[in-house]
N, C-alpha and C positions, 0 to 999 in steps of 0.2 A: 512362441511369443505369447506375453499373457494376455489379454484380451483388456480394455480401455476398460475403466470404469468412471462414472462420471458422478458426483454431489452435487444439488442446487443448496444453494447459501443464499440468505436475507442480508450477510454483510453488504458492505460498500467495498471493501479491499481484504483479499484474501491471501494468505498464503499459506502456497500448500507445494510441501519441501521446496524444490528450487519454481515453483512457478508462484509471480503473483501477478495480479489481475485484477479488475475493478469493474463496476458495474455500466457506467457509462465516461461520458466526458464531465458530466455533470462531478464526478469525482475527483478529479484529475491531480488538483489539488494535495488530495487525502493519499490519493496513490501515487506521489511524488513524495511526503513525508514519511511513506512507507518505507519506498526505497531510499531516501536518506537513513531512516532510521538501520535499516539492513545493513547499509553499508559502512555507516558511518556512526554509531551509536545515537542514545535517546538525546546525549548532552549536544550533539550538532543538530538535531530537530528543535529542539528547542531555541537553539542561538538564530539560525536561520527563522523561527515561527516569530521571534523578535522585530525582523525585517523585513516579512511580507505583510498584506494589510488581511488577508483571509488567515484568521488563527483560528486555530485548530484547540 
């Protein structure tokens, strides 16, 4: 088994291969555009960043 290795980041939302993560709640936001963007391409972050009042 290989042994964990761990990065500190200055980001707000990280991803790193299948894991992302965010720095607090204060984020939440930013790490919710993430995983739209992941999953759902830039062009639904955007349509959705249209309809919420915290744009990004």
């Amino acid at each position: 088994m290989a042994a964990a290795t761990a990065r500190v980041s200055d980001e707000r939302v990280v991803v790193d291969g299948p894991v992302v993560t965010s720095r607090a709640a204060g984020t939440a936001m930013e790490f919710a555009f993430k995983l739209v963007e992941l999953l759902c391409g830039s062009e639904k972050v955007a349509e959705v960043n249209r309809s919420v009042l915290a744009k990004l």
